[in-house]
C-alpha positions as CSV (number, residue, x, y, z in Angstrom):
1,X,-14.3,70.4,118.9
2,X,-12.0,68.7,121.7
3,X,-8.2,70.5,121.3
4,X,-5.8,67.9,123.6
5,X,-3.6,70.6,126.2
6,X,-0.6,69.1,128.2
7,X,-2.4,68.1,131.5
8,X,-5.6,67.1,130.1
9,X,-7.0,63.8,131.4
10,X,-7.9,61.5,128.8
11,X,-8.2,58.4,126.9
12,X,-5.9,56.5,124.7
13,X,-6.8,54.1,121.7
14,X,-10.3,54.7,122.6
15,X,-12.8,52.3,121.6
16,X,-10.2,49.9,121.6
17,X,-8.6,47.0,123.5
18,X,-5.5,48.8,124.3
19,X,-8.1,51.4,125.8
20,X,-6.5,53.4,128.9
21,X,-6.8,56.6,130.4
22,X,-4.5,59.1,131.4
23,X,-2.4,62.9,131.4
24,X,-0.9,64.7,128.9
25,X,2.3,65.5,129.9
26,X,4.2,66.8,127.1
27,X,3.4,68.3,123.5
28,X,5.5,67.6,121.0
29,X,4.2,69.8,118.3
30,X,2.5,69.4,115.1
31,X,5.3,68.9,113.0
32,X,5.3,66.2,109.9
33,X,7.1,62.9,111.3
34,X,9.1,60.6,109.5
35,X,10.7,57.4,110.1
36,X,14.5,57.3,110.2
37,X,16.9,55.0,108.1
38,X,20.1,54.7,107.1
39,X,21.7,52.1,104.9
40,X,18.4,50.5,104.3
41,X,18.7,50.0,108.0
42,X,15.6,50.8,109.9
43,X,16.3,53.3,112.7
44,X,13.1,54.7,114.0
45,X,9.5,55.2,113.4
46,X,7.7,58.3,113.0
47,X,7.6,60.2,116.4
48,X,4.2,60.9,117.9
49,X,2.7,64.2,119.3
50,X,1.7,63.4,123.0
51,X,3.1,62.1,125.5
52,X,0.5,60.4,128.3
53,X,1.1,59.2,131.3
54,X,-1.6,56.4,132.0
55,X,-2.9,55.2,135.2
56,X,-1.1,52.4,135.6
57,X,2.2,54.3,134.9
58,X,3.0,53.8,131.5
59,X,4.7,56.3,129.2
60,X,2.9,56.1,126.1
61,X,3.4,58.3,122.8
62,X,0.8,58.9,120.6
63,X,-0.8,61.1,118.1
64,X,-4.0,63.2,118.3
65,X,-6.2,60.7,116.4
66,X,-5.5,58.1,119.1
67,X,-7.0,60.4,121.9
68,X,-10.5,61.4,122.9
69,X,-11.5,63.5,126.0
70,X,-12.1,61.6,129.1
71,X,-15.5,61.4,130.6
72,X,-16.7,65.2,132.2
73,X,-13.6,67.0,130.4
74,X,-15.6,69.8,128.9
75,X,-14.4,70.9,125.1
């Protein structure tokens, strides 16, 4: 099974047509994420786990399920 390790190269929403690749660069931790609200006010949504920075420069956040390994990564 593929473990995700800041600096990995790989691919985001795979299988999908928001489909990109990418780096890790930042691990945000398994940790249970919850939206934020206040007054009935929403705030925030859950925080994600990774953060990747595609090839095209985008900052993207997203959680393990939305990764897969990119082509010749071995794991």
């Amino acid at each position: 099974m593929w473990n995700p390790t800041v600096d990995a190269t790989v691919i985001v929403h795979p299988g999908s047509d928001r489909e990109t690749s990418g780096r890790i660069v930042d691990d945000f931790g398994e940790f249970d994420a919850h939206g934020v609200e206040a007054n009935s006010k929403h705030i925030s949504d859950p925080a994600r786990r990774w953060a990747v920075l595609t090839d095209d420069g985008a900052l993207v956040f997203v959680d393990t399920h939305q990764l897969a390994a990119a082509p010749g990564t071995s794991g």
